[in-house]
MIBANU-895600 format. One line per field, with one value per residue (C-alpha): chain; residue in three letters; x, y, z. Coordinates in pm, 1 decimal, m for minus. Layout:
c = (A, ...)
r = (ala, ...)
X = (X, ...)
Y = (Y, ...)
Z = (Z, ...)
***
This chain:
c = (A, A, A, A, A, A, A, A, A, A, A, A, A, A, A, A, A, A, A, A, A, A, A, A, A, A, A, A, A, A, A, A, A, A, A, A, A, A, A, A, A, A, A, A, A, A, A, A, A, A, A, A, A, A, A, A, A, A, A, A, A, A, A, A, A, A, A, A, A, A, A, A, A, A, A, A, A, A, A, A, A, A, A, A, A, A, A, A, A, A, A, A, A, A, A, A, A, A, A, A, A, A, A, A, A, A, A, A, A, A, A, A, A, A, A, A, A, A, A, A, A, A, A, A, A, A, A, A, A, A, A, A, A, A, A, A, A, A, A, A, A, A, A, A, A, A, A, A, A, A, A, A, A, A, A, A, A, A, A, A, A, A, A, A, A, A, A, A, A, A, A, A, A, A, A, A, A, A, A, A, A, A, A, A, A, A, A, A, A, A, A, A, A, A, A, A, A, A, A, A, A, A, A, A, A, A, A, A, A, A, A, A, A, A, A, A, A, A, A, A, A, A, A, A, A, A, A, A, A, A, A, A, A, A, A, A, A, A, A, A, A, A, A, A, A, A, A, A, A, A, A, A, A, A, A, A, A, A, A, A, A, A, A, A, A, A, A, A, A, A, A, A, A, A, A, A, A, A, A, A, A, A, A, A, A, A, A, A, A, A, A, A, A, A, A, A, A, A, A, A, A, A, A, A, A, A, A, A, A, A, A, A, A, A, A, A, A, A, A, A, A, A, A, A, A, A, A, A, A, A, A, A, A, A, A, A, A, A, A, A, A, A, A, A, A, A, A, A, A, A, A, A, A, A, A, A, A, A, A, A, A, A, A, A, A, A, A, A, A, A, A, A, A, A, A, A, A, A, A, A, A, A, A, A, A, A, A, A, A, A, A, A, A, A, A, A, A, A, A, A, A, A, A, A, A, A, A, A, A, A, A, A, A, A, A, A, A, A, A, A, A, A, A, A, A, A, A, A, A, A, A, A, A, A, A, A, A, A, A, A, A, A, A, A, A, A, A, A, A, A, A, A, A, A, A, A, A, A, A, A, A, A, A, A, A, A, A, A, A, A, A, A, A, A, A, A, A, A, A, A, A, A, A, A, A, A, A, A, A, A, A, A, A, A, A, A, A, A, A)
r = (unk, unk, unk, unk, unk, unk, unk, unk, unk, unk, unk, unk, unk, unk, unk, unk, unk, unk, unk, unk, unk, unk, unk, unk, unk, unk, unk, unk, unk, unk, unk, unk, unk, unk, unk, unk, unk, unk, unk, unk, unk, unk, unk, unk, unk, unk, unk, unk, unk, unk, unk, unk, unk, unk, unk, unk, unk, unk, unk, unk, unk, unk, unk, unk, unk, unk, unk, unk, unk, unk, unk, unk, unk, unk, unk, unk, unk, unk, unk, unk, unk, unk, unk, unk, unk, unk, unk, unk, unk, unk, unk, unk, unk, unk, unk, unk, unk, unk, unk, unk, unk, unk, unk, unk, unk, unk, unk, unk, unk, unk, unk, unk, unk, unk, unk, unk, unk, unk, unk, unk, unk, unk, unk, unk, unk, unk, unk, unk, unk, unk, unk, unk, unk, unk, unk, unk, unk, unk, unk, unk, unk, unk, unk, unk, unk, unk, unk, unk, unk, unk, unk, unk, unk, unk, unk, unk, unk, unk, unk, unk, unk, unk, unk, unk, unk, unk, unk, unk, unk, unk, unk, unk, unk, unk, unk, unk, unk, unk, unk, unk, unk, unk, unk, unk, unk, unk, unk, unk, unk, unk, unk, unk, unk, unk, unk, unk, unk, unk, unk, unk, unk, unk, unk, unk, unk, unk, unk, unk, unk, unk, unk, unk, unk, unk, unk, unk, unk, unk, unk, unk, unk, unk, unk, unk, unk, unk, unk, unk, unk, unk, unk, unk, unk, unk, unk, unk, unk, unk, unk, unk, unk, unk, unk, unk, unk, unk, unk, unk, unk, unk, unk, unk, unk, unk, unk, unk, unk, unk, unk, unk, unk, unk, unk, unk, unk, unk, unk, unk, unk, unk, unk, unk, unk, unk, unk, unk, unk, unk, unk, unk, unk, unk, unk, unk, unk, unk, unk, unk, unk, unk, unk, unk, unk, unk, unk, unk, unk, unk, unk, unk, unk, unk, unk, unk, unk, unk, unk, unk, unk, unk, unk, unk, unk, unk, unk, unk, unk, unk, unk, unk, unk, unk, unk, unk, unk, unk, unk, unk, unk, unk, unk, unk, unk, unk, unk, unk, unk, unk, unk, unk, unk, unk, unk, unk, unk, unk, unk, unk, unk, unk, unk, unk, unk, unk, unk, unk, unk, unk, unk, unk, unk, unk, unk, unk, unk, unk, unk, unk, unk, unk, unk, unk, unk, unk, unk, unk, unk, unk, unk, unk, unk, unk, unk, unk, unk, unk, unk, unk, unk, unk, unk, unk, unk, unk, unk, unk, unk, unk, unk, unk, unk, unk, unk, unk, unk, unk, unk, unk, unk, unk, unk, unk, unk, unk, unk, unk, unk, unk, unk, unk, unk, unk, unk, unk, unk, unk, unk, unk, unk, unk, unk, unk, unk, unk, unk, unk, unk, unk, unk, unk, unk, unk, unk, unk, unk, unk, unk, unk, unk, unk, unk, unk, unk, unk, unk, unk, unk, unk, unk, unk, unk, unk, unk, unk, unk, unk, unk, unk, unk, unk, unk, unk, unk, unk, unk, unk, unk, unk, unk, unk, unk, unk, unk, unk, unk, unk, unk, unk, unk, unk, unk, unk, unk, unk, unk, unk, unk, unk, unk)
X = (8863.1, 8844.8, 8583.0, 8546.1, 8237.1, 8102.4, 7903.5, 7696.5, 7585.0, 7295.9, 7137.9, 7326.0, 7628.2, 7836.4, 7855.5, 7745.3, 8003.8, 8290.1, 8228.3, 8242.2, 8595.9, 8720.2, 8567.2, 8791.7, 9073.1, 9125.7, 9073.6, 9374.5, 9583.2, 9553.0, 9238.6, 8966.5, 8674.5, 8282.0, 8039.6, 7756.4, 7462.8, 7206.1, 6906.1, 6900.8, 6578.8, 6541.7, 6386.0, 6687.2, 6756.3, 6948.7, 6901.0, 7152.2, 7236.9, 7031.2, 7265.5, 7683.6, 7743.1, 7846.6, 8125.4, 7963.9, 7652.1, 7641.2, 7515.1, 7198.2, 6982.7, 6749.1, 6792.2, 6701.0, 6743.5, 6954.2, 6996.1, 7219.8, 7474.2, 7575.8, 7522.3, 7814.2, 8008.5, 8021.6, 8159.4, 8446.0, 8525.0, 8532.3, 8299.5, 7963.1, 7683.1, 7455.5, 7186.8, 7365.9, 7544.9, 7243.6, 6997.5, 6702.1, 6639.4, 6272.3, 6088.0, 5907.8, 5508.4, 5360.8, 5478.6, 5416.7, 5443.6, 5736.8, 5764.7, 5986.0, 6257.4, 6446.2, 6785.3, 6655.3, 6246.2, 5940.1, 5848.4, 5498.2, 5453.2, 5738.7, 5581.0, 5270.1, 5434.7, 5503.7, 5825.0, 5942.8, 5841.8, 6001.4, 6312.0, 6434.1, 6287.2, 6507.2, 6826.7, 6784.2, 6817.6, 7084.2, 7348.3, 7409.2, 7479.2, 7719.3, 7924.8, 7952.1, 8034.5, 8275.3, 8430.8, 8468.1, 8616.2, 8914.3, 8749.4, 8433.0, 8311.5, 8016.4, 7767.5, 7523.2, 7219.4, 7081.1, 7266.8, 7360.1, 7253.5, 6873.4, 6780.9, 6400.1, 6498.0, 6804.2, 6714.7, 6600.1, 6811.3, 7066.9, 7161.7, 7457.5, 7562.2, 7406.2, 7606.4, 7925.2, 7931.8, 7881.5, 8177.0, 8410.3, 8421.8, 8673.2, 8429.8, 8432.0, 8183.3, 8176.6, 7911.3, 7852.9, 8060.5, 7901.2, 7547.9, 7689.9, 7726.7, 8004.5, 8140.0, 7859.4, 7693.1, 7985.6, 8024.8, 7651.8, 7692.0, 7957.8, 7793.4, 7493.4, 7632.2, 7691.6, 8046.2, 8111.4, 7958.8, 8170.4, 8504.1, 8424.2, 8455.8, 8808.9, 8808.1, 8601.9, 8555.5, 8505.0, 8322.6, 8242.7, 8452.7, 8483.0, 8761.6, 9086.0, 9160.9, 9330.5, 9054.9, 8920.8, 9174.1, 9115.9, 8827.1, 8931.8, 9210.2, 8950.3, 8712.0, 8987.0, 9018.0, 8686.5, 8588.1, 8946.4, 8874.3, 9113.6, 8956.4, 9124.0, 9033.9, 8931.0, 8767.3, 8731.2, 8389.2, 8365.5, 8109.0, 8190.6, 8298.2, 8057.7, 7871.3, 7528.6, 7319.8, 7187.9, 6890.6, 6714.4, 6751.5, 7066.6, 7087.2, 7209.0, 7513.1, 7500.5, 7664.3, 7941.2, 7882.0, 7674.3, 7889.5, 7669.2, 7860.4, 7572.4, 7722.7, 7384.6, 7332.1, 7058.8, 6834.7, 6684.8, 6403.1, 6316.6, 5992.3, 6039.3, 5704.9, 5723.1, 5765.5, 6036.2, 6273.2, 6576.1, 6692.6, 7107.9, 7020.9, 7071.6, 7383.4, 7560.4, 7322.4, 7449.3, 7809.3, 7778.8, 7989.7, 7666.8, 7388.5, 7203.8, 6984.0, 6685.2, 6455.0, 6058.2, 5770.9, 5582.1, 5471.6, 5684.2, 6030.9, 5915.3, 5917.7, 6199.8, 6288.7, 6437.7, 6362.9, 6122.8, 6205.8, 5933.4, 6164.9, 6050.6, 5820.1, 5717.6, 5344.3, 5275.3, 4881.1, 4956.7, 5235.9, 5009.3, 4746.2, 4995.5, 5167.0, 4795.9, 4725.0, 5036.6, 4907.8, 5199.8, 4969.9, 4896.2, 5249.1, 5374.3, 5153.8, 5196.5, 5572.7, 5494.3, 5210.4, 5543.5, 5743.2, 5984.1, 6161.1, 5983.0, 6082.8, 5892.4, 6085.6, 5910.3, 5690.1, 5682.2, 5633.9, 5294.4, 5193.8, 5226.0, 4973.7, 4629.6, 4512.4, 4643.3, 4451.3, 4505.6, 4307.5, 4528.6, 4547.0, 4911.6, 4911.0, 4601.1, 4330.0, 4435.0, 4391.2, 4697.5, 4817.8, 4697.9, 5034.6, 5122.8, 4817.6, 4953.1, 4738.2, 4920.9, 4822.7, 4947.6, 5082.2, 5113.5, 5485.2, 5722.9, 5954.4, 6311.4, 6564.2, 6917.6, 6790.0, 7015.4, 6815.4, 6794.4, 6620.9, 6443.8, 6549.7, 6284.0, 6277.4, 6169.8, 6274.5, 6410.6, 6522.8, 6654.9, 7039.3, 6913.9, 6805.7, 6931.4, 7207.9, 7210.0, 7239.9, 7168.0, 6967.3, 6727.7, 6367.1, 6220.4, 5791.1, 5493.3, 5294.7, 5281.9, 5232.3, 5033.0, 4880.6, 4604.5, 4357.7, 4135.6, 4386.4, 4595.1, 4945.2, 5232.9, 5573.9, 5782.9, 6108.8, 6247.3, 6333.4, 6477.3, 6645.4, 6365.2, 6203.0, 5923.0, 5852.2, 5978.2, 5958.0, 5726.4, 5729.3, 5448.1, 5582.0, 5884.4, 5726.8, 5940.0, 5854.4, 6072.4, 6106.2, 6456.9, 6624.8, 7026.0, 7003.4, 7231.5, 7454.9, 7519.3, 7848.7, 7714.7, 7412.5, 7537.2, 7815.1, 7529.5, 7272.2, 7578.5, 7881.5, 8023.5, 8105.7, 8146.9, 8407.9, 8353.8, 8247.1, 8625.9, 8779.1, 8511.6, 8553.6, 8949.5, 8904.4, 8725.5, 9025.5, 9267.3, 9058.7, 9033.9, 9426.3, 9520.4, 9288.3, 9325.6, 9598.3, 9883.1, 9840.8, 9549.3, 9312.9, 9562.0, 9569.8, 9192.7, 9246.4, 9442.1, 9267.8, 9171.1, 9394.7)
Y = (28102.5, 28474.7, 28671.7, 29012.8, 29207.1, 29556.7, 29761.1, 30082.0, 30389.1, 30407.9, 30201.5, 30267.7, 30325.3, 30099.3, 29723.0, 29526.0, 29659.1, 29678.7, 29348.7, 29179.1, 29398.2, 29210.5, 28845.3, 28917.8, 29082.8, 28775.9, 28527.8, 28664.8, 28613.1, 28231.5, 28211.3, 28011.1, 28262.0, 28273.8, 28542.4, 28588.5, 28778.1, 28625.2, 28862.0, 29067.2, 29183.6, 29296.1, 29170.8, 29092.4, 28778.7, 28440.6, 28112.0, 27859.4, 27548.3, 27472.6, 27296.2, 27263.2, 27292.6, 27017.1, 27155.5, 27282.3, 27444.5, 27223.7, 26977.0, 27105.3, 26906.6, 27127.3, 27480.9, 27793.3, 28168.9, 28412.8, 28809.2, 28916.4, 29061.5, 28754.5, 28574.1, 28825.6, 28802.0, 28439.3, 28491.4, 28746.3, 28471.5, 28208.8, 27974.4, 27837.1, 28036.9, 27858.8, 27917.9, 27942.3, 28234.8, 28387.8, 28174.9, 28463.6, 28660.1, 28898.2, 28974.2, 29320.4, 29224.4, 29584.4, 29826.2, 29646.4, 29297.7, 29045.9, 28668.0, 28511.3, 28277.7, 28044.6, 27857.2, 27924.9, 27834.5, 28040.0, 27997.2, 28075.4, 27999.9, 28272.7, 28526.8, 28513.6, 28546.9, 28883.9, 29077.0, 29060.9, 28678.4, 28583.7, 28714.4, 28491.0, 28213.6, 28314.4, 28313.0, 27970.4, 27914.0, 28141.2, 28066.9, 27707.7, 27819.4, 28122.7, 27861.0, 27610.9, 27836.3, 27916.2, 27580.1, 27501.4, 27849.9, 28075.4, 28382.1, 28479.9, 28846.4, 28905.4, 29233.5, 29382.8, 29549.2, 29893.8, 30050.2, 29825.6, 30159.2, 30141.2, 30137.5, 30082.6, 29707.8, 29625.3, 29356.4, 29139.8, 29249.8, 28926.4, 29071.9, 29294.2, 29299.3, 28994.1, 28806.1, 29002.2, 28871.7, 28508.2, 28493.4, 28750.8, 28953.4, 29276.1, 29515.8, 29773.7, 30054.3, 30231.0, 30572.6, 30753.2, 31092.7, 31231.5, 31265.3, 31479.3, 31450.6, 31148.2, 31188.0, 31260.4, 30926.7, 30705.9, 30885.7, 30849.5, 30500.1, 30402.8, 30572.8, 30398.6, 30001.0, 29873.0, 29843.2, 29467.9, 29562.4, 29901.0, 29685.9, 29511.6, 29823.0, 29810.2, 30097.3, 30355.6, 30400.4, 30704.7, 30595.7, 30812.7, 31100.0, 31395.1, 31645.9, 31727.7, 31489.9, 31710.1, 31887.9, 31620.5, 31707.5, 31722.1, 31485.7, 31194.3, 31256.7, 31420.5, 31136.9, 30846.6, 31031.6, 31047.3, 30714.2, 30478.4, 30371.6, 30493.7, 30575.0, 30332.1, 30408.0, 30681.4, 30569.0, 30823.4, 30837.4, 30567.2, 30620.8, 30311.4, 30034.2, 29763.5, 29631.8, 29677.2, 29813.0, 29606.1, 29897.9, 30092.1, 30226.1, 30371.1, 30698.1, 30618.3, 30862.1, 30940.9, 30805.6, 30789.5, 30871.6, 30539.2, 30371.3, 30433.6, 30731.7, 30973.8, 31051.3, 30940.7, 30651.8, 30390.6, 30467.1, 30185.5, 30286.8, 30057.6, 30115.3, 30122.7, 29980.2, 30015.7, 29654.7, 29569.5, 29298.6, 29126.1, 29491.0, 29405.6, 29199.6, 29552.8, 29663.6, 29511.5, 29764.0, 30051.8, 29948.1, 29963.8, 30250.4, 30393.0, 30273.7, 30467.4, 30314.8, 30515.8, 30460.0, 30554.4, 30659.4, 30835.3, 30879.1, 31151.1, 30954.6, 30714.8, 30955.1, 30904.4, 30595.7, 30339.9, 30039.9, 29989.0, 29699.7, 29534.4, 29349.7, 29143.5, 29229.8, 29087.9, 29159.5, 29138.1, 29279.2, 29533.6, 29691.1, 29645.2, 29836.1, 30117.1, 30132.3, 30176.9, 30459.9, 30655.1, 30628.6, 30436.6, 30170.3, 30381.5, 30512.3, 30125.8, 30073.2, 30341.1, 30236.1, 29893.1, 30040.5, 30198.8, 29901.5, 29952.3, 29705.3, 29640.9, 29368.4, 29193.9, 28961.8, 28702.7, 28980.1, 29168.6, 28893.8, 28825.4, 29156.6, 29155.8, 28878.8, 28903.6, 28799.5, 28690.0, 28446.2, 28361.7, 28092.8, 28039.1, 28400.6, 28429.1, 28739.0, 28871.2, 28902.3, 29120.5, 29198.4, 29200.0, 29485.6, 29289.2, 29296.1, 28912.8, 28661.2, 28447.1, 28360.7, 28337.5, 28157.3, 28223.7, 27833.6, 27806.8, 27640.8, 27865.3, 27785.4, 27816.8, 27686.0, 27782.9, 27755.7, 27704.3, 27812.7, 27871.5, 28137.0, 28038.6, 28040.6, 28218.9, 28555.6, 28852.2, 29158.8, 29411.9, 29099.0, 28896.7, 28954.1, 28632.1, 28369.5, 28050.1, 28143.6, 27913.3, 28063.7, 28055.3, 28250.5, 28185.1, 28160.6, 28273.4, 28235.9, 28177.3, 28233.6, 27951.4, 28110.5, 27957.8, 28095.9, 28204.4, 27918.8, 28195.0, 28422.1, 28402.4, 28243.9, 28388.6, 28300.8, 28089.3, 28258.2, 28080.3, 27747.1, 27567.9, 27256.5, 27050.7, 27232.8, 27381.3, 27730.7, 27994.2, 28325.7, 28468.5, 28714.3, 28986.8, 29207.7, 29434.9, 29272.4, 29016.1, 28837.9, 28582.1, 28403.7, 28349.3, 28683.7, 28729.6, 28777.2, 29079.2, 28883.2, 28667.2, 28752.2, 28601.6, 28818.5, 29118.2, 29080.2, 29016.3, 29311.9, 29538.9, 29396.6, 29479.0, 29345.7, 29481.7, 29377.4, 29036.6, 29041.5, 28894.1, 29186.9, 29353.9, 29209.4, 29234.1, 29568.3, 29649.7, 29462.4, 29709.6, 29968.7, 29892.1, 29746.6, 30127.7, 30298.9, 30098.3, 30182.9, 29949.0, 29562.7, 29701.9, 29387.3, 29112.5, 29285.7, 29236.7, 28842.9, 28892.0, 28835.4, 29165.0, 29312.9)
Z = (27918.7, 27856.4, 27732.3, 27632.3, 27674.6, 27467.8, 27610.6, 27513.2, 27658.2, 27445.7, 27160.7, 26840.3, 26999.8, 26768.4, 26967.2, 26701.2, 26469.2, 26745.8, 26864.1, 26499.1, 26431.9, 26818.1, 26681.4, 26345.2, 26506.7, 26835.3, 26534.3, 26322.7, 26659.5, 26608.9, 26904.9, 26845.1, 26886.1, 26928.7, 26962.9, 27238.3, 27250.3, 27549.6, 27367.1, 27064.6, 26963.2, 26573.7, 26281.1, 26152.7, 26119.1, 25979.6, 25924.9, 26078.9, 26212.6, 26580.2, 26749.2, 26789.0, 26412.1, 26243.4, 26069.9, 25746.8, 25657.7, 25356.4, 25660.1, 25749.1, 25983.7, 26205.9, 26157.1, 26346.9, 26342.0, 26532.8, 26501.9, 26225.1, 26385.5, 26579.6, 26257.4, 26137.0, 26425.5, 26373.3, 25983.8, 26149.1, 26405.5, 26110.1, 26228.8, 26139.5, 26314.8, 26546.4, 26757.4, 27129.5, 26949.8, 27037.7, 27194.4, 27249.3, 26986.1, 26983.0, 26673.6, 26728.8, 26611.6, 26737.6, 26975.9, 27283.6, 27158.3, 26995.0, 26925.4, 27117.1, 26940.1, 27182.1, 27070.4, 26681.3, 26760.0, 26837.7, 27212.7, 27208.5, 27600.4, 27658.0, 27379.2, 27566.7, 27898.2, 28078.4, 28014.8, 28357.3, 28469.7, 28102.0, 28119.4, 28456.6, 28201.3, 27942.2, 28108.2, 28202.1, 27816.2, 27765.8, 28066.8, 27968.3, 27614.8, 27735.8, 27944.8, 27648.4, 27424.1, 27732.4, 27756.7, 27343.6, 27248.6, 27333.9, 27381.9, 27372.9, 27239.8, 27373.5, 27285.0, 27519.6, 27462.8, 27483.9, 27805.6, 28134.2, 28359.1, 28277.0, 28646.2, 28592.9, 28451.1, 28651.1, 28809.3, 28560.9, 28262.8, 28242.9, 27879.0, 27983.0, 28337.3, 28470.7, 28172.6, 28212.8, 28567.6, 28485.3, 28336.7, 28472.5, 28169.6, 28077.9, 27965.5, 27703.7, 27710.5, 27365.4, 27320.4, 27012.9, 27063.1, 26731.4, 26929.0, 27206.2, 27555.5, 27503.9, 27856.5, 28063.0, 27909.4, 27974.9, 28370.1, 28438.2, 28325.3, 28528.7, 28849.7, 28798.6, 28826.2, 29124.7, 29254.7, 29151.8, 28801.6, 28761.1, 28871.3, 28533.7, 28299.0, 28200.2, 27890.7, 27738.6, 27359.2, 27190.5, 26853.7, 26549.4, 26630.8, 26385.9, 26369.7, 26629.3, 26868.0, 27038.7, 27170.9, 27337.4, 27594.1, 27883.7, 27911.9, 27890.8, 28123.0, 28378.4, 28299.3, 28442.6, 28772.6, 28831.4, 28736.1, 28729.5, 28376.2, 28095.9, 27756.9, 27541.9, 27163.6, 26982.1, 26669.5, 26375.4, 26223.7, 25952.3, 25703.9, 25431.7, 25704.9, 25434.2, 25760.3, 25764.8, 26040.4, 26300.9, 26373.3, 26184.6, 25872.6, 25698.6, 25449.8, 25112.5, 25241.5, 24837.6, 24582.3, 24311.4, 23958.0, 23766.0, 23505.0, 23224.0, 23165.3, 23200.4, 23608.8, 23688.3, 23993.8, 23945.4, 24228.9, 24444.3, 24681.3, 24971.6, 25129.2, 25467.7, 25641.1, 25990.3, 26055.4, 25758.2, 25792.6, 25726.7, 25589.3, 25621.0, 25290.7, 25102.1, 25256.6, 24904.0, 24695.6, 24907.7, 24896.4, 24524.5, 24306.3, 24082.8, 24305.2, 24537.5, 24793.8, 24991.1, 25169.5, 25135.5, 25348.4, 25148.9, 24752.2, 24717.8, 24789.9, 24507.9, 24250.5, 23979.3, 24154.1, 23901.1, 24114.1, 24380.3, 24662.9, 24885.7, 25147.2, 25405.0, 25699.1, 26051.0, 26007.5, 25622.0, 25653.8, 25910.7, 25657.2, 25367.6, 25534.4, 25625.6, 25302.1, 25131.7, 25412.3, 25312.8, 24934.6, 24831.0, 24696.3, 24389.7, 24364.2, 24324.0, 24057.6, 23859.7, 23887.2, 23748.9, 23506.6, 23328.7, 23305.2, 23561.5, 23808.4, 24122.9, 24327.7, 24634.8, 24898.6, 25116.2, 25298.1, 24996.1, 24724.0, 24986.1, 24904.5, 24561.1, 24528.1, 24524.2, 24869.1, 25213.8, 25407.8, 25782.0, 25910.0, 26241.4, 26330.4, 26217.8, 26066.7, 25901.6, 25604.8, 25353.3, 24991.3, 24848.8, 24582.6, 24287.0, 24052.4, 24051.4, 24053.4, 24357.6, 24693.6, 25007.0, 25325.6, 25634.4, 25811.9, 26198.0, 26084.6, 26028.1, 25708.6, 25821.5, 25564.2, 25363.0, 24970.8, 24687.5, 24416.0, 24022.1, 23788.0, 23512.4, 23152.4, 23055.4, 23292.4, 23090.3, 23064.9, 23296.6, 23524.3, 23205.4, 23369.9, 23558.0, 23385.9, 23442.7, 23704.2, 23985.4, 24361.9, 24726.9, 24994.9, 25318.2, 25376.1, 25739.0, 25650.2, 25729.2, 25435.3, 25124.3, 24794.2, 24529.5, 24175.7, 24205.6, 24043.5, 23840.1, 23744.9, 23426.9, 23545.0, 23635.3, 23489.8, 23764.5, 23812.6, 24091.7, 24200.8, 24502.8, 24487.1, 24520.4, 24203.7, 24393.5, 24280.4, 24521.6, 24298.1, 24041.7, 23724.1, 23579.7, 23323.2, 23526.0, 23916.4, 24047.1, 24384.1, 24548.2, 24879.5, 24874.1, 25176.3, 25009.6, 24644.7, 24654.4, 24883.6, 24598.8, 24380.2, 24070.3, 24095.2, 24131.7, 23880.4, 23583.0, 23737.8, 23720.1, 23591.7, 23867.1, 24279.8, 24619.1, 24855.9, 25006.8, 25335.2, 25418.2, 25314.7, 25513.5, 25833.6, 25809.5, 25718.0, 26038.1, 26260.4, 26131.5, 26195.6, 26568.2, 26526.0, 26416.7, 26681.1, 27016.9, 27246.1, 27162.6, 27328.2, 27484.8, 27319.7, 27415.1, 27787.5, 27801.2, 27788.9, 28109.2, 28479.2, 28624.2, 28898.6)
***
């Protein structure tokens, strides 16, 4: 079977977004369609299904975790995400260091192992899941990562070209034109691959242009004699597509007037520790008419915020000891001090608490910020599960909006969260199914394990009386984007052999 490949001149170029627009776009033709990613590495990431899905996530059995954007992908394609979607996927830890998760599992043989030796390890995990995935599905869309030319690690990358290969792949190579030297990246690109791997590259995209098309003239023309390859899509710059980011952080790219009638948006700060998490959950906040979403380093950013967000993080006591050397300890709790929403998520509910304890070496000692009297401990198991989940009757005020509205989310944790046996208690405002507590109350600070809230309709219509787009509309919004920008039959040509 077929399978289409995108490729990037850079990081950020715009795969993960062009290859979910392909999965929705092959899928409206009637194909049966999967994504592929052999390695993503982000913090980013979703709770699903570890094995061939059995037809419903309402059937759990063992789950894992992938990236998100495969996790996406999958939703565009219509099917239930699983694990060989994207059977490695590394958590940064530190600079130099990630955990390694391997068809939905940490590895902690391969996390230990050197990057070199472990990625001829890891292919051996991901080739048998490209060729079922291969053998069950249509077409496979498959993203790479980073660039295929990085010379240094060619021979043991098996995430772009070494993949692409495998299966025979027509390959698109997509760069980011608003950065600036569009076609020197995609001809140094080309030039760099070997023959066989060039012969694979059958069009360039142009992604995020601005202005005159026109004037790209005579590039792209000049470009295809130099190199064979046509340029086969120029896609206009596309601020409001509703996907969120698979790296980094995005700008709040302002915002329309709030309904309250004063033209003033709610603003939502995030604080952006430098090893944050599972930040694609707030994509619904920033698609929001009156809300506008930033992002925080520093006290200053938090001033005049309305609400402050703790999300998740990969290393809760190394973030908690940044976020107290940048001072925005103090600046949190003068925000809570005056009564005004602050929320915590998994990583963040941790740090709301009073203390962290580690006794396995999992993640580290800390004292916690003080504002919700909970302990957390940090388990060598890590808690991977889809939660359906209900507030309590009784939440207080400013989160009132949610008492007693049943819902769903994920949990990816280490930590277990108790009260704290001295301390007065805190309110429970969160349950799972099973009744356990899973989220807390103090006054206006709110911590919860449950990653998705603002994914969740029902939620977001009694915050704000008010709903984004579905992310149905949002991925067939983004296949006739590319259905409008790609020369014409040029997608159903890629499912063709090569000449």
């Amino acid at each position: 079977m077929p399978a289409v490949m995108v490729l990037g001149t850079t990081s950020g170029a715009g795969k993960s977004w062009l290859a979910t627009a392909l999965c929705r776009w092959y899928a409206r033709q009637g194909l049966k369609v999967a994504p592929f990613k052999a390695q993503n590495m982000s913090n980013n990431a979703r709770v699903v299904v570890a094995g061939p899905p059995p037809g419903s996530m309402a059937e759990f059995g063992r789950m894992g975790e992938i990236g998100s954007a495969q996790y996406f992908q999958a939703l565009a394609a219509r099917r239930v995400p699983e694990v060989r979607m994207n059977p490695v996927l590394l958590k940064p830890e530190a600079d130099t260091a990630s955990q390694v998760v391997v068809l939905g599992e940490v590895d902690e043989r391969l996390t230990r192992m050197p990057w070199r030796e472990r990625s001829e390890q890891l292919w051996l995990h991901a080739r048998p899941a490209l060729h079922a995935l291969m053998a069950e599905n249509d077409v496979v869309v498959i993203e790479g990562a980073g660039s295929p030319a990085e010379i240094n690690l060619h021979s043991s990358d098996y995430v772009n070209m070494r993949t692409a290969l495998e299966v025979d792949a027509a390959c698109l190579l997509v760069t980011d034109i608003d950065r600036g030297g569009a076609f020197a990246h995609l001809y140094g690109t080309h030039q760099l691959l070997p023959t066989q791997e060039r012969a694979l590259i059958r069009g360039f995209v142009l992604n995020r242009f601005r202005g005159d098309a026109s004037l790209l003239a005579p590039g792209p023309e000049q470009l295809q004699a130099l190199t064979g390859v046509p340029t086969v899509a120029v896609l206009p710059m596309w601020r409001g597509h509703g996907l969120p980011e698979e790296d980094g952080l995005y700008d709040d790219g302002g915002a329309a007037a709030w309904p309250g009638g004063a033209g003033r948006p709610l603003r939502i700060v995030v604080v952006a520790y430098p090893r944050l998490s599972n930040l694609d959950e707030f994509q619904p906040l920033r698609n929001l008419p009156g809300v506008r979403l930033s992002w925080a380093r520093s006290p200053a950013e938090l001033d005049g915020a309305d609400w402050i967000i703790l999300p998740g993080s990969k290393a809760v006591a190394a973030d908690l000891a940044w976020l107290r050397a940048q001072g925005l300890d103090a600046a949190i709790a003068r925000h809570a001090a005056a009564g005004r929403p602050l929320l915590g998520i998994c990583g963040g509910l941790q740090m709301l608490g009073e203390t962290l304890v580690d006794p396995h070496g999992i993640d580290g000692n800390a004292p916690g910020l003080g504002l919700l009297p909970l302990v957390t401990q940090f388990e060598r198991d890590k808690l991977l599960r889809p939660t359906r989940l209900r507030f309590a009757d009784t939440l207080a005020a400013p989160w009132q909006a949610w008492q007693g509205i049943d819902s769903e989310g994920y949990e990816i944790h280490h930590g277990r969260t108790v009260q704290h046996p001295s301390l007065a208690a805190a309110e429970v405002a969160l349950r799972d199914d099973a009744g356990a507590p899973i989220g807390w109350q103090a006054g206006s600070v709110l911590g919860v394990y449950a990653h998705g809230l603002f994914e969740q309709p029902a939620l977001l219509r009694a915050l704000f009386g008010q709903q984004v787009q579905t992310l149905d509309q949002v991925f067939d919004g983004l296949a006739d984007y590319i259905d409008t920008h790609f020369a014409p039959g040029l997608l159903m040509q890629l499912l063709e052999p090569r000449a």
